[in-house]
C-alpha positions in Angstrom: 15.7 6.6 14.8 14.1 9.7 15.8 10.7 10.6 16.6 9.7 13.8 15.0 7.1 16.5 17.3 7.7 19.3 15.1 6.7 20.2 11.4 9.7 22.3 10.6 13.4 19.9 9.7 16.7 21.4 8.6 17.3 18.8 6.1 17.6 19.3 2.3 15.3 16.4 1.3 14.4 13.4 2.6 12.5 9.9 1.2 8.9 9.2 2.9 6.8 6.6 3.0 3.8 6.6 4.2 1.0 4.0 6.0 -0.4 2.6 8.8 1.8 0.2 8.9 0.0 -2.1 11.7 1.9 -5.0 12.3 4.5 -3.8 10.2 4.4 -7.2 8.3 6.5 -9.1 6.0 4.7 -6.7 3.0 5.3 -3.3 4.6 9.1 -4.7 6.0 9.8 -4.6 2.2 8.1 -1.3 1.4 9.9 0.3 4.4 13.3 -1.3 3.1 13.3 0.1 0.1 12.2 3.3 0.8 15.8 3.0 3.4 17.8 1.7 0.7 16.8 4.7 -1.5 17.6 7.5 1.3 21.0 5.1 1.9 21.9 5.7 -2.0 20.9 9.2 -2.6 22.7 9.8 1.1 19.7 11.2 2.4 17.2 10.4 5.6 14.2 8.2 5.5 10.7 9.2 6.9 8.1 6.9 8.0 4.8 8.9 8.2 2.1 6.5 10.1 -0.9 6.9 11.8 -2.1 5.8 15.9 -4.2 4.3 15.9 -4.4 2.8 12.2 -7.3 4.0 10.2 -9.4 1.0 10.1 -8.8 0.5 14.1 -10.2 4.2 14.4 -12.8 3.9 11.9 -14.1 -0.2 12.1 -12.8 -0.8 15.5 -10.6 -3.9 14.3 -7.5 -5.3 16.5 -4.5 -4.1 16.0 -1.8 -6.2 15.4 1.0 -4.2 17.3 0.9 -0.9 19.7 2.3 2.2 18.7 5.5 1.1 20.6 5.7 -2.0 19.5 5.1 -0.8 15.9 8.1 1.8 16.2 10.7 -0.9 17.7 9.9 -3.1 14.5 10.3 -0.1 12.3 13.3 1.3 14.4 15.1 -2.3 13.1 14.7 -2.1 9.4 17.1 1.7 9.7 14.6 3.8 9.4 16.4 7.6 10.4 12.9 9.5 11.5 9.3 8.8 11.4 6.4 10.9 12.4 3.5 10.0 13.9 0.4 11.4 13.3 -2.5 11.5 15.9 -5.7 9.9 13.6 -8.4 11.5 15.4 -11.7 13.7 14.7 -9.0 16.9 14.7 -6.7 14.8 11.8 -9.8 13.7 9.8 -11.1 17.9 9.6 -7.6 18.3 7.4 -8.1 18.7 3.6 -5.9 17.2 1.0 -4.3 20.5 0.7 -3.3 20.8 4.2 -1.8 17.1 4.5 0.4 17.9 1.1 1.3 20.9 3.1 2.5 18.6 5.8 4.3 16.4 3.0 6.5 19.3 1.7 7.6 19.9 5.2 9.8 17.0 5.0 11.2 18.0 1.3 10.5 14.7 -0.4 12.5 13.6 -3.3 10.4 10.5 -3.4 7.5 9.5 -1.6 6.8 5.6 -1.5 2.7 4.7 -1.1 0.6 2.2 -1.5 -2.1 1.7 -4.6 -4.7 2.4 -2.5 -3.6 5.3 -0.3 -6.4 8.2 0.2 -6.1 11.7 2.5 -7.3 14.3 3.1 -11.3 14.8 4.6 -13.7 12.6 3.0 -10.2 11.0 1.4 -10.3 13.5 -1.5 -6.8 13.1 -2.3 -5.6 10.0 -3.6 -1.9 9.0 -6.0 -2.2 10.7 -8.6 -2.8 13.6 -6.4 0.4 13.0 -5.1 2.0 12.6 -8.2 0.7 15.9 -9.3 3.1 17.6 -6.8 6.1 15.1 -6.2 7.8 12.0 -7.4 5.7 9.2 -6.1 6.4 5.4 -6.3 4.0 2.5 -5.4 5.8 -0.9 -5.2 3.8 -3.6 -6.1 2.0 -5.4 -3.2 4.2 -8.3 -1.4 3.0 -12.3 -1.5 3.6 -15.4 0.4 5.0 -17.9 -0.9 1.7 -19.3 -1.5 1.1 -16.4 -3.7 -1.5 -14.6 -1.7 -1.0 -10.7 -0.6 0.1 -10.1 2.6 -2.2 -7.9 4.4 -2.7 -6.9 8.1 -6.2 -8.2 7.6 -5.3 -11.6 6.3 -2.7 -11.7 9.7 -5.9 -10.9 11.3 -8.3 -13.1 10.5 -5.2 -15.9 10.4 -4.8 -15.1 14.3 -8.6 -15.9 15.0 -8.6 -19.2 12.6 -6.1 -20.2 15.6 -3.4 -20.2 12.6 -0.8 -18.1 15.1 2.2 -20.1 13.1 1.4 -19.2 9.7 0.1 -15.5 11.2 3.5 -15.2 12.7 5.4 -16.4 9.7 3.3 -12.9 7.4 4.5 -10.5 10.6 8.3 -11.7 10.5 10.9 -10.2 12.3 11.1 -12.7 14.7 7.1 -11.3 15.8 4.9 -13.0 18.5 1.8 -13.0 19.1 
């Protein structure tokens, strides 16, 4: 995997997906999978876009679950070919939708893999269906336990101070520890 400094690639197209991607749990291991298994079929590289620190660690102050090194060995191991990480600061947060789509078409996406939710852009005026305005965008549908909840870095989180590092560790996967 390579870590991308620049904004400027010499390949045709690529498939991104983008997120923060703290912990890179059980939920975004499958998002993150896919998204490989879609560059592996169309023979073309995979992008992770994520953020350090994670927006809700920059804007609510919560834990993170991994650092920013830690974060890129797990995502390193699921064959990811590039991923970019963008600085979430005051200078990030300035940039309007149209600027961060600007970004986007940098990496010629054929397909860009997101979650429901995903906002950017200042004051998080851009949103999906922006997105899919402008490219082919896919959300997968989010991933459960077997218990049927959704697995989310802030379940794992409050999990870990319940005490509840076994079934915390069990949502994180790849072998994580806490």
């Amino acid at each position: 995997m390579e870590r991308l400094h620049s904004q400027s690639f010499e390949w045709p197209q690529s498939i991104v997906t983008i997120g923060a991607f703290d912990g890179v749990h059980k939920g975004h291991q499958s998002v993150i999978t896919y998204a490989v298994n879609e560059s592996r079929k169309k023979g073309i590289p995979c992008l992770v876009y994520t953020f350090d620190p994670p927006p809700r660690a920059y804007f609510n102050g919560v834990k993170m679950l991994t650092t920013l090194e830690e974060k890129l060995v797990r995502i390193e191991a699921l064959g990811v070919d590039y991923i970019k990480v963008a600085n979430f600061n005051e200078e990030f947060l300035k940039q309007t939708s149209a600027q961060f789509i600007q970004t986007l078409r940098n990496f010629k996406p054929m397909e860009i893999f997101v979650g429901n939710e995903f906002r950017f852009g200042n004051g998080r005026e851009g949103n999906v269906d922006t997105l899919k305005k402008l490219f082919k965008v896919t959300t997968l549908e989010p991933v459960c336990c077997e218990e049927g909840v959704v697995i989310s870095s802030t379940r794992i989180r409050e999990l870990v101070e319940q005490g509840k590092d076994f079934e915390a560790s069990n949502l994180l996967g790849l072998h994580f520890q806490m």
